[in-house]
Backbone as CSV, one residue per row, in Angstrom:
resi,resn,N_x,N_y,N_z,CA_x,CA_y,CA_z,C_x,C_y,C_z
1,UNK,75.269,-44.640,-23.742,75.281,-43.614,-24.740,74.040,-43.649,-25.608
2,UNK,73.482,-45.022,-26.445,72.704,-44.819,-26.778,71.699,-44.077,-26.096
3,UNK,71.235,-44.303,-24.895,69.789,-44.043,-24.121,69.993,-42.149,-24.144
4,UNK,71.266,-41.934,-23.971,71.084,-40.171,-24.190,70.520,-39.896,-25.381
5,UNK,71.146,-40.319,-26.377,70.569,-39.894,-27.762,69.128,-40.180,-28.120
6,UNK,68.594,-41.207,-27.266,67.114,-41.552,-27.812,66.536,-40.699,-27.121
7,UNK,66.933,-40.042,-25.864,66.185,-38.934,-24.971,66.721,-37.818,-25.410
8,UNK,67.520,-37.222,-25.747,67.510,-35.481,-26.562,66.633,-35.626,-27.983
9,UNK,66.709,-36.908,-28.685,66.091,-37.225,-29.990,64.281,-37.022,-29.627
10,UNK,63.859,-37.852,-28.007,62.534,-37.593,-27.935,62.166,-36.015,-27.380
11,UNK,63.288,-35.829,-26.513,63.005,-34.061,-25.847,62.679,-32.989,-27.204
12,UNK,63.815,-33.251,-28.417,63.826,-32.434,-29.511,62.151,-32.244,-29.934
13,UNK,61.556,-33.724,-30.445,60.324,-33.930,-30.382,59.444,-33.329,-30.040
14,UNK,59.975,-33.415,-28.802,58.145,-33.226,-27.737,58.343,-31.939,-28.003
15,UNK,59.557,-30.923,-27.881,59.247,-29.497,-28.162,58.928,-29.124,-29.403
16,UNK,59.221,-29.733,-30.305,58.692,-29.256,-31.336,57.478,-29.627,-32.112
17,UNK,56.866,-30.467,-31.422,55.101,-30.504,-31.360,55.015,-29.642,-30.283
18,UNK,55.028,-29.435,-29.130,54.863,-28.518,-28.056,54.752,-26.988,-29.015
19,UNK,56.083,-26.523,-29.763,55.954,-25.466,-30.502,54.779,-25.561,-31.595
20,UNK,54.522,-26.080,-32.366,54.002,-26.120,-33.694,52.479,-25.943,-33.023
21,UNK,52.018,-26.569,-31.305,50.576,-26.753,-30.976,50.546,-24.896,-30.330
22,UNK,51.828,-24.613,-29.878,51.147,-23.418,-29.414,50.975,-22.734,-30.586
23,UNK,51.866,-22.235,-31.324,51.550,-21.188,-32.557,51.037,-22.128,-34.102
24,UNK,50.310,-22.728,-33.582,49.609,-23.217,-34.773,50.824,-23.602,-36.426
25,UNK,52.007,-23.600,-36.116,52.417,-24.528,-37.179,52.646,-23.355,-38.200
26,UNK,52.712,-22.354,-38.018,52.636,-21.023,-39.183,53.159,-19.813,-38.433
27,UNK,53.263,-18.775,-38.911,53.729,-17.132,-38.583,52.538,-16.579,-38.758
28,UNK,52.459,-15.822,-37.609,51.290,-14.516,-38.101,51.762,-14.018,-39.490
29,UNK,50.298,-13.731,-39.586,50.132,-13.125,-41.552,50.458,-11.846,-40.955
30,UNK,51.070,-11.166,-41.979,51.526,-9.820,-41.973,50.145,-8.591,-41.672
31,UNK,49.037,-8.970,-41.747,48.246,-8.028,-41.997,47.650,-8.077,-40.450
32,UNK,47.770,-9.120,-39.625,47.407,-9.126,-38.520,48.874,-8.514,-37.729
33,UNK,49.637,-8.920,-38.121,50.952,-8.272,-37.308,50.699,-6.530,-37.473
34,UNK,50.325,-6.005,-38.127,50.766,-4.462,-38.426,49.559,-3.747,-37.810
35,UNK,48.259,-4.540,-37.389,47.018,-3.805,-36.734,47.272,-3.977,-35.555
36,UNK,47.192,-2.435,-34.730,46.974,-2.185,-33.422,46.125,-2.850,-32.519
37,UNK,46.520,-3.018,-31.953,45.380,-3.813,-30.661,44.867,-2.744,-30.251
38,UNK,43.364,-2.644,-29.647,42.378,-1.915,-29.542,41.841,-2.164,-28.336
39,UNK,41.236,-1.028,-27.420,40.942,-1.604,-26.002,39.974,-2.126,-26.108
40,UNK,39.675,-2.922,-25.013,38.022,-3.425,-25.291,36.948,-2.384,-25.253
41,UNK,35.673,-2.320,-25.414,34.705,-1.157,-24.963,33.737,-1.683,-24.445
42,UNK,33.426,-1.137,-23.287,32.033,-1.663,-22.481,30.471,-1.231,-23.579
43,UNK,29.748,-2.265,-23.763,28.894,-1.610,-24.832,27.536,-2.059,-23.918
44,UNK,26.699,-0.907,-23.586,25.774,-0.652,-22.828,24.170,-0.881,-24.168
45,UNK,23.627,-1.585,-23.640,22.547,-1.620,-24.590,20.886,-1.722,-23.936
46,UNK,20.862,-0.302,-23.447,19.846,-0.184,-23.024,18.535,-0.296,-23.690
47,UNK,17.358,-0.998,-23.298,16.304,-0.972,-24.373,15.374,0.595,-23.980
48,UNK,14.706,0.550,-25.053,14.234,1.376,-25.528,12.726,2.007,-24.440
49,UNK,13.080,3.056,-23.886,12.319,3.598,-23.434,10.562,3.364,-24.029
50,UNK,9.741,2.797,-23.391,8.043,2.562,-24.147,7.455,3.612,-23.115
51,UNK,6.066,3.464,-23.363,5.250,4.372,-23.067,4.821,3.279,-21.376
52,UNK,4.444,3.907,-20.484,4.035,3.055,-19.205,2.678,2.491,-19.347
53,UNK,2.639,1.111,-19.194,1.597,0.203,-19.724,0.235,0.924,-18.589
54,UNK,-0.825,0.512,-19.042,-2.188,1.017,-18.265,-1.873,0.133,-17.109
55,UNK,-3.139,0.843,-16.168,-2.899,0.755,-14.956,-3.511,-0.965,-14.184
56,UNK,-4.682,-1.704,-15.634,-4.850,-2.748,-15.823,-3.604,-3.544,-15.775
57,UNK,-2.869,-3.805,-16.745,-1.716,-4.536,-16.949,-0.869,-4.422,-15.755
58,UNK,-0.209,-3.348,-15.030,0.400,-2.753,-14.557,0.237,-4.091,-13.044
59,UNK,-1.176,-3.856,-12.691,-1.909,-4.850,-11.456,-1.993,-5.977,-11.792
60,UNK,-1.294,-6.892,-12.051,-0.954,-8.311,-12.790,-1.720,-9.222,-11.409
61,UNK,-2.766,-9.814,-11.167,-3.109,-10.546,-9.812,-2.114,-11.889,-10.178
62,UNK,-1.451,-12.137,-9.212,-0.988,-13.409,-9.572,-0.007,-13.917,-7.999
63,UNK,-1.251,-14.479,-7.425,-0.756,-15.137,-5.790,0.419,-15.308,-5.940
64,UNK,0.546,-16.989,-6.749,1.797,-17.460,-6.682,3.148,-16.817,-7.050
65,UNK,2.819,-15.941,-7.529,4.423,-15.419,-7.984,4.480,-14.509,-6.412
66,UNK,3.260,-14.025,-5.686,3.254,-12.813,-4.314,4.134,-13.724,-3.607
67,UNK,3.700,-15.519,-3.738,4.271,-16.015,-2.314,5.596,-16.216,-2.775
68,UNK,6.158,-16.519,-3.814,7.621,-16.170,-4.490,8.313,-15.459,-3.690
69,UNK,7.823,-14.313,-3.667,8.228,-13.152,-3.209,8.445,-12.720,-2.168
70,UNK,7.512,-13.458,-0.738,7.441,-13.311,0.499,8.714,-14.394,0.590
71,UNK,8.679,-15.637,-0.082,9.760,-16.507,0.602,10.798,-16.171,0.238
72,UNK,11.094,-14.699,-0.905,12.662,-14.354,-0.891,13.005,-13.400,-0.248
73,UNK,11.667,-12.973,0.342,11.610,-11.712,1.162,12.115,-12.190,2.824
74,UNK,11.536,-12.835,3.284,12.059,-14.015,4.171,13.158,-14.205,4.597
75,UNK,13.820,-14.579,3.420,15.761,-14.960,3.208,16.159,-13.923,3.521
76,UNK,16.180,-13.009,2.613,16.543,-11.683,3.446,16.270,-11.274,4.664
77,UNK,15.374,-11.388,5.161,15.017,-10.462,6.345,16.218,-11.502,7.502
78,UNK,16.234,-12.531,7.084,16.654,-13.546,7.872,18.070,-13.345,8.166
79,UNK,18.445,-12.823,7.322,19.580,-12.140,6.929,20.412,-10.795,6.792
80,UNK,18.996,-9.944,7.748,19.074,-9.143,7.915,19.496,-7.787,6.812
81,UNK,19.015,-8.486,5.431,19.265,-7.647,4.146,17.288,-6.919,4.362
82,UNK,17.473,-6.030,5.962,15.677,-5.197,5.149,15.408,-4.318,3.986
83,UNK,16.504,-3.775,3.607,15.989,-3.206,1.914,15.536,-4.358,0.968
84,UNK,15.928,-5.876,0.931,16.284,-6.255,0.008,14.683,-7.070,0.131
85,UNK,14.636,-7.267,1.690,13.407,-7.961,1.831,12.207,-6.976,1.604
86,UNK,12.239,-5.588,2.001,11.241,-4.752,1.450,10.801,-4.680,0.515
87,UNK,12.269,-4.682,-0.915,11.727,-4.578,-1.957,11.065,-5.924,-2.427
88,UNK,11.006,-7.214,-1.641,10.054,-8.200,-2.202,8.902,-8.316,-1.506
89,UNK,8.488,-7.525,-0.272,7.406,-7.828,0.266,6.525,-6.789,-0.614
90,UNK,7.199,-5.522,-1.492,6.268,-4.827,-1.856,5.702,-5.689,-2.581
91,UNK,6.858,-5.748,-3.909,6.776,-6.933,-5.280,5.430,-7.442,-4.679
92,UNK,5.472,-8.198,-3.997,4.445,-9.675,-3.436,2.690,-8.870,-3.190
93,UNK,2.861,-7.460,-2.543,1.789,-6.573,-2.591,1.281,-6.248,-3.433
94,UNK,1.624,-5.961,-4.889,1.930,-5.251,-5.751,0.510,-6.435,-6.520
95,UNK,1.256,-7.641,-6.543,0.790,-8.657,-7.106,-0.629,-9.418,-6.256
96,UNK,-0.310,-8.980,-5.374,-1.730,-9.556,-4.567,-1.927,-8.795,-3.217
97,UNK,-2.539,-7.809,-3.900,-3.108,-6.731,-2.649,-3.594,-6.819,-1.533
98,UNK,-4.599,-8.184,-1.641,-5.239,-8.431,-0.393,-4.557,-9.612,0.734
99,UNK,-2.721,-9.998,0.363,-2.127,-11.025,0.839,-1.983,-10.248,2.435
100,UNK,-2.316,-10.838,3.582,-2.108,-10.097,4.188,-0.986,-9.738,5.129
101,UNK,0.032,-11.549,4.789,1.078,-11.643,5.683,2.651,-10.361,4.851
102,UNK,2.107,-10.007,3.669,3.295,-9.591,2.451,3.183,-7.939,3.384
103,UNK,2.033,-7.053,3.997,1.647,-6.175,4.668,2.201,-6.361,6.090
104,UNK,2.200,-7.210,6.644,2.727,-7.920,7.887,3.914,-7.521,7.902
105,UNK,4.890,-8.546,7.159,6.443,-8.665,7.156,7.238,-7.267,6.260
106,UNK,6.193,-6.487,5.590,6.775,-5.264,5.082,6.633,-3.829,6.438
107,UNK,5.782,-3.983,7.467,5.661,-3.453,8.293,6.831,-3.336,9.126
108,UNK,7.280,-4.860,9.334,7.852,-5.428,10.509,9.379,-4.774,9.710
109,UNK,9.587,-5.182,8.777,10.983,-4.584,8.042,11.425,-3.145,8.267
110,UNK,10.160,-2.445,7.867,10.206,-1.096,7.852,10.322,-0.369,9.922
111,UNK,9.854,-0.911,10.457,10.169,-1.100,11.757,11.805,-1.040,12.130
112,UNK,12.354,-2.039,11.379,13.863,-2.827,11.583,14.421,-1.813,11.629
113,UNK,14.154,-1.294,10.332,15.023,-0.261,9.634,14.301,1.293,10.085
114,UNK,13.575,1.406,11.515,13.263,2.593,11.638,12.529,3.701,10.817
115,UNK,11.709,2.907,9.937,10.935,4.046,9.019,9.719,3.827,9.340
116,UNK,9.568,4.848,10.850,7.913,4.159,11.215,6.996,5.382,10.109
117,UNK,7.484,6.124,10.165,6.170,7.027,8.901,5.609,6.200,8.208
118,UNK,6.900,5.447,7.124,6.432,4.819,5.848,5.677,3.549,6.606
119,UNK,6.171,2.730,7.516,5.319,1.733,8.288,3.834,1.929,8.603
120,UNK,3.883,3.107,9.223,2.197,3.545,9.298,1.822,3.954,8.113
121,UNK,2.158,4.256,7.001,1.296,4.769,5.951,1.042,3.458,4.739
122,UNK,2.288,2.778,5.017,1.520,0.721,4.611,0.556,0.295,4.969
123,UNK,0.317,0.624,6.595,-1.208,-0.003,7.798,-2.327,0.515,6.849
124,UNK,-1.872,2.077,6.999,-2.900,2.920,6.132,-3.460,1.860,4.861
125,UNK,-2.794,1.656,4.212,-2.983,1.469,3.138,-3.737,0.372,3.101
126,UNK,-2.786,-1.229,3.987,-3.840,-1.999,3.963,-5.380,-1.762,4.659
127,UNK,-5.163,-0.841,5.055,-7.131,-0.862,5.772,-7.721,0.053,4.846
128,UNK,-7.417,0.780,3.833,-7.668,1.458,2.914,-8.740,0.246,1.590
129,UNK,-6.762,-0.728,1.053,-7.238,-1.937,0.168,-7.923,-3.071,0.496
130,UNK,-8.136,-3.184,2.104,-9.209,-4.269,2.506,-10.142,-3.646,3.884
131,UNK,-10.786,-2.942,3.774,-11.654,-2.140,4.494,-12.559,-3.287,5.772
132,UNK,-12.662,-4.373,4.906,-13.442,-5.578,5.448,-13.104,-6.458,6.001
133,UNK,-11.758,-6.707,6.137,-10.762,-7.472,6.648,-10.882,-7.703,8.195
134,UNK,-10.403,-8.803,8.430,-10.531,-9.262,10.189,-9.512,-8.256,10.400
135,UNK,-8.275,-8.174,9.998,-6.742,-7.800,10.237,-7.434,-5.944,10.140
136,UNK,-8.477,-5.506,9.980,-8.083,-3.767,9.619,-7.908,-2.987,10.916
137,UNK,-8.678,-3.861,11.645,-8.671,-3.214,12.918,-6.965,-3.032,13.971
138,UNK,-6.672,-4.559,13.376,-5.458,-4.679,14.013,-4.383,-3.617,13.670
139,UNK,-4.000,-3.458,12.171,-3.336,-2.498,10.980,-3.719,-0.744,11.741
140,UNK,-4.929,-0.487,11.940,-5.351,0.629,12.133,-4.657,0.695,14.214
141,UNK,-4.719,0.034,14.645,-3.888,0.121,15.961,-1.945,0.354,15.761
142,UNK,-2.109,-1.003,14.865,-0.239,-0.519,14.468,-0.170,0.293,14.076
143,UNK,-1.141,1.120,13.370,-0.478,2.355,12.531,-0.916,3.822,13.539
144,UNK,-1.257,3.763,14.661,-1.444,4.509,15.484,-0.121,4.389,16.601
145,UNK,0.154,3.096,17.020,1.000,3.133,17.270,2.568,3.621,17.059
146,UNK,2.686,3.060,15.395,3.447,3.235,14.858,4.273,5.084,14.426
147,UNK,2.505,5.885,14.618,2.736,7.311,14.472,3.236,7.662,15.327
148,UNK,2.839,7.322,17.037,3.419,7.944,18.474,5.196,7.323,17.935
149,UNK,5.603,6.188,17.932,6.402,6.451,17.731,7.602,7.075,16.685
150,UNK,7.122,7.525,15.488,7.792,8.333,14.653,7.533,9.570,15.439
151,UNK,6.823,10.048,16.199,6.727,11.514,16.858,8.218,11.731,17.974
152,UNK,8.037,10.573,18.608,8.925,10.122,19.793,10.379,10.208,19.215
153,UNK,10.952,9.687,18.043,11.938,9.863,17.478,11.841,11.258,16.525
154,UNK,10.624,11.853,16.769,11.189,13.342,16.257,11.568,14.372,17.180
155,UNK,10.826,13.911,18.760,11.381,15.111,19.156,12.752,14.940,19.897
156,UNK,12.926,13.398,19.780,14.727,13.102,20.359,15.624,13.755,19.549
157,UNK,15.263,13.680,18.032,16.255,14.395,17.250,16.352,15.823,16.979
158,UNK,15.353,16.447,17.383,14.917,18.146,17.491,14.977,18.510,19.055
């Protein structure tokens, strides 16, 4: 008999620290009881539209962040995400114009994904931004190539 009473005496206990820890030992104050709960609101805080920096700033040269860019460009492609790798082989162009593998693997993407126009008009471009280049000659063949076949897939679809 004793041992029941010392165990409803400790059960009583434990619940009533158990109670006092969930609701903090008090009653809601009246002034919080009588205010509506309110939905949350998504709060969007877009910054502030600036003016588009010059065309200096804009051309930031900076290799190391290009090869950044090729090796996340990479992952993707590897992965068969070619938008995702496009948009870092540009990034990587963007930043170092004369890289020539970032022109390479943005070619080869754009290929993947069947956009030989835009593919040949990249070639274009690099033999445009490096005129002097070992690679222009090569660029200026892919991008000839690259035109027969955007023709070839125009007249399959017409």
């Amino acid at each position: 008999m004793e041992f029941r009473k010392t165990k409803n005496r400790n059960c009583r206990t434990f619940l009533a620290v158990l109670a006092m820890a969930l609701y903090g030992g008090h009653e809601l104050l009246p002034a919080q009881q009588s205010e509506p709960r309110r939905k949350p609101v998504l709060i969007i805080d877009d910054p502030p539209k600036e003016e588009t920096p010059t065309s200096e700033e804009n051309k930031a040269f900076d290799p190391l962040q290009a090869d950044e860019h090729i090796s996340v460009g990479d992952f993707y492609f590897k992965r068969e995400n070619y938008k995702a790798a496009a948009d870092r082989y540009r990034e990587a162009i963007r930043l170092n114009p004369k890289m020539v593998p970032a022109y390479e693997k943005l070619v080869r993407t754009l290929e993947k994904q069947k956009h030989f126009s835009e593919a040949a008009r990249i070639c274009g471009d690099f033999v445009k931004a490096n005129p002097d280049s070992k690679e222009a000659v090569r660029f200026q063949e892919w991008q000839e190539r690259l035109s027969k076949l955007e023709e070839k897939r125009r007249e399959q679809k017409g």
